[in-house]
C-alpha positions in Angstrom: -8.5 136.4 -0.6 -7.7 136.2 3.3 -8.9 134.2 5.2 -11.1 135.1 9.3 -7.0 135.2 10.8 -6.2 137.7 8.1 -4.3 134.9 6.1 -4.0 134.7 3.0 -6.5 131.5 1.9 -4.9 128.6 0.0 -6.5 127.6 -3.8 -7.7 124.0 -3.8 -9.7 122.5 -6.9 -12.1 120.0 -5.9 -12.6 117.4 -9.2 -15.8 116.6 -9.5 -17.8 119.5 -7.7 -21.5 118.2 -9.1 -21.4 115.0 -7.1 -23.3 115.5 -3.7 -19.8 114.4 -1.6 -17.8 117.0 -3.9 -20.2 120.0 -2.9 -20.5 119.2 0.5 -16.8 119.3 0.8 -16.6 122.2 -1.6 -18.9 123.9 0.6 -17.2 122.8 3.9 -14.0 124.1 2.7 -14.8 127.4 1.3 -14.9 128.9 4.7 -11.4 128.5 4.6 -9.6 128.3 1.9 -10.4 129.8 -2.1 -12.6 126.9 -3.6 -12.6 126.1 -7.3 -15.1 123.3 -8.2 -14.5 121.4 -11.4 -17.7 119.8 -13.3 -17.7 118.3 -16.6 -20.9 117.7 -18.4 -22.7 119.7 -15.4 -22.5 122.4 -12.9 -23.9 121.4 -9.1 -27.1 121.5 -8.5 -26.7 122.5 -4.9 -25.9 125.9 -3.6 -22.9 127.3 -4.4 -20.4 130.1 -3.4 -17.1 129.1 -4.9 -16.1 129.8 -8.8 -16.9 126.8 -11.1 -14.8 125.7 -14.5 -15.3 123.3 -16.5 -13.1 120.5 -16.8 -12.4 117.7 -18.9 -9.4 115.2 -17.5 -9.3 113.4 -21.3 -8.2 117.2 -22.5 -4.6 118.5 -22.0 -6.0 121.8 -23.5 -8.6 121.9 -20.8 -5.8 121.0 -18.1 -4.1 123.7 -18.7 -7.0 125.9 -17.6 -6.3 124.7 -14.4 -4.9 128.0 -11.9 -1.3 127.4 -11.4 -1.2 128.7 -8.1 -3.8 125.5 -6.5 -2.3 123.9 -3.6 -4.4 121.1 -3.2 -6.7 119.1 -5.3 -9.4 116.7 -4.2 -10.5 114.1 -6.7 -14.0 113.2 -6.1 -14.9 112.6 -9.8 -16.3 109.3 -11.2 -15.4 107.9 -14.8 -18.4 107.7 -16.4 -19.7 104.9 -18.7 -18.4 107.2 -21.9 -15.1 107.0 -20.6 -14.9 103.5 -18.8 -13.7 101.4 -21.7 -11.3 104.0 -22.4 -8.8 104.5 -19.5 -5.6 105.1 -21.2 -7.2 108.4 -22.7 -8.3 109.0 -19.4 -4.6 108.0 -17.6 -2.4 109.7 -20.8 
């Protein structure tokens, strides 16, 4: 996809899309660049124009979903109570 200079647009994958702050800047950045928003129990609830996945960071199987060609990520994902007493699955 090119971007309004007839660039081609850079992939980012924002973490954590369904949080308000991860939409906004999902949103915010789409103008520019190829947006892929990550959720994992939920997709946003706010308007969207960027291609979702879902996304589990516990899962090396659902890692590797991840597009190889992404050039920036931006983590704005929480660890949830599920996860919190569990960080070395979460960190491995």
């Amino acid at each position: 996809m090119r971007n309004s200079k007839g660039h081609f647009k850079k992939k980012i994958l924002i973490i954590g899309v369904s949080s308000y702050i991860g939409s906004n800047i999902a949103n915010y950045l789409n103008k520019n660049y190829t947006v892929i928003g990550s959720f994992y129990k939920k997709k946003s609830k706010y308007k969207t124009n960027y291609k979702k996945i879902k996304l589990d960071l516990t899962s090396k199987d659902s890692i590797n979903k991840i597009p190889k060609d992404i050039k920036i990520i931006i983590n704005c994902a929480y660890i949830n109570n599920e996860n919190y007493n569990n960080l070395s699955k979460i960190i491995n």
